[in-house]
N, C-alpha and C positions, 0 to 999 in steps of 0.2 A: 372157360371164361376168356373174354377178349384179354391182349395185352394191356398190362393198366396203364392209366392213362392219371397223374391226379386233377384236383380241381382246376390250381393254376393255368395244366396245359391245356382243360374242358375250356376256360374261358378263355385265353387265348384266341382258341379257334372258335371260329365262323361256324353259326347253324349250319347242317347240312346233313347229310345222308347217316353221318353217325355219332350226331352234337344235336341238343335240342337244348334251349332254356324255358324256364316256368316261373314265372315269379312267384305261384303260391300253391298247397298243395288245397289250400281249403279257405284264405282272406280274397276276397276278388277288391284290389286296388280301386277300381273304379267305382264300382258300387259302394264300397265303405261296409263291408258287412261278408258273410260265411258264405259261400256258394260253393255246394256240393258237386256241382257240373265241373266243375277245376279238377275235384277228385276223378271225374270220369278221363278228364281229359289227358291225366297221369298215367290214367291203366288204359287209353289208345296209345299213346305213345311206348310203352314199355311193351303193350303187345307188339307193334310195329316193328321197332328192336326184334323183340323174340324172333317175327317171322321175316326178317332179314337179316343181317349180318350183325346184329347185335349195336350196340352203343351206350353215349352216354348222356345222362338224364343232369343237368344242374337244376335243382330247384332253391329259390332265393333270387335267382338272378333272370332278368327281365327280355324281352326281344333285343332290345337296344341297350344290353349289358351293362346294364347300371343294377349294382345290387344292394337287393332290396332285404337281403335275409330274411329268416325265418321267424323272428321276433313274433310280428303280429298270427300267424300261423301257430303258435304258442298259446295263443293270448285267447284262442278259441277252446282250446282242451278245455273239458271240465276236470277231469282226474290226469295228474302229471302236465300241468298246463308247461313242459319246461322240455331238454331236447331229446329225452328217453321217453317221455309220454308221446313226443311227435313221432319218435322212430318207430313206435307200438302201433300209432295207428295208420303211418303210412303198412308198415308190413301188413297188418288187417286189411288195407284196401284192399291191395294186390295180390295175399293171398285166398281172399274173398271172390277175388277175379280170375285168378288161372289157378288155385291151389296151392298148398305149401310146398308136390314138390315141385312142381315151375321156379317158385319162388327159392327155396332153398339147391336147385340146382344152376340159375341161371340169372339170379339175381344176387347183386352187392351192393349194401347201402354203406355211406360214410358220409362223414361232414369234415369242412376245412373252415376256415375261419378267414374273412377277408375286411381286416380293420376289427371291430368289433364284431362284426354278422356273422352269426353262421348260414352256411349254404351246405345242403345236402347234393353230394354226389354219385347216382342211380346208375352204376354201370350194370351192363345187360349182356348176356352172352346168346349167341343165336341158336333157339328150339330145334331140338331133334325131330320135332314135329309139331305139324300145326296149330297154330292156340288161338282160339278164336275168344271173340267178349259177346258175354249175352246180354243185350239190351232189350229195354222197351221200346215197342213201338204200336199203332195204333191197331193194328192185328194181331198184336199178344205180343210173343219175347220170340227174338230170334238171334241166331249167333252169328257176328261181324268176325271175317278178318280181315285186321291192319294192316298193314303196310309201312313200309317207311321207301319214299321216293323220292330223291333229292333231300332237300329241308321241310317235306313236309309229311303228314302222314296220311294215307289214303285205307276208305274202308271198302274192300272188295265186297259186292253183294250180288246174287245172284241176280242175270240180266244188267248190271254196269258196275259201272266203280264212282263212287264220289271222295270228295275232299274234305280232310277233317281240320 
């Protein structure tokens, strides 16, 4: 595992090569409603992590670090609408995504409290091997690997690379 790091010092620093923030794992702020694509966009960046040098994941807290906690993110569960039902199905995403042992050897979840919010803190230790994510696409399923480059995260695909 990377050396820790807690939430405080995550927010502290500036997105970048081993900090990322997410306002939601599963509410999209804008929309006003559940969007599942947020979940996708949790297990690109935590792959990205894996196949770099690992890092850390704040979710709760927004591009422009204003935080938003996890509250509404709650408020979507049907069963454990509360922060051990969210911890249950964040783990499901992402063991759903690279497996339990990815998950249980290169993965740490926690949460910290800032005022009333809780905010989860997704630290990632970098993969002994390559991890890639299967997606859909218009020619069936095929497997992406992320990246993580500067403060963003890039998905390497045979014949170029785009931006995620």
């Amino acid at each position: 595992m990377r050396p820790h790091i807690s939430c405080e010092e995550a927010y502290a620093s500036d997105e970048g090569q081993s900090i990322e923030f997410k306002s939601s794992l599963r509410w999209d702020y804008q929309k006003e409603e559940v969007n599942r694509e947020l979940e996708a966009s949790v297990v690109k960046t935590v792959a990205a992590f894996l196949n770099a040098d690992g890092g850390v994941l704040l979710i709760g807290v927004n591009d422009r670090k204003q935080v938003l906690g996890l509250h509404r993110d709650y408020t979507t569960l049907k069963e454990k609408p509360n922060k051990d039902g969210w911890e249950l199905h964040l783990q499901q995403v992402l063991t759903s995504a690279f497996g339990s042992e990815f998950y249980a050897r290169n993965v740490r979840v926690g949460f910290c409290k800032f005022g009333d919010k809780d905010v989860c803190i997704v630290t990632v230790s970098r993969s002994r091997k390559p991890v890639f994510v299967q997606e859909a696409t218009r020619s069936g399923r095929t497997d992406t690997l992320y990246v993580r480059v500067g403060n963003s995260t890039k998905a390497l695909h045979q014949g170029g690379a785009g931006v995620c």
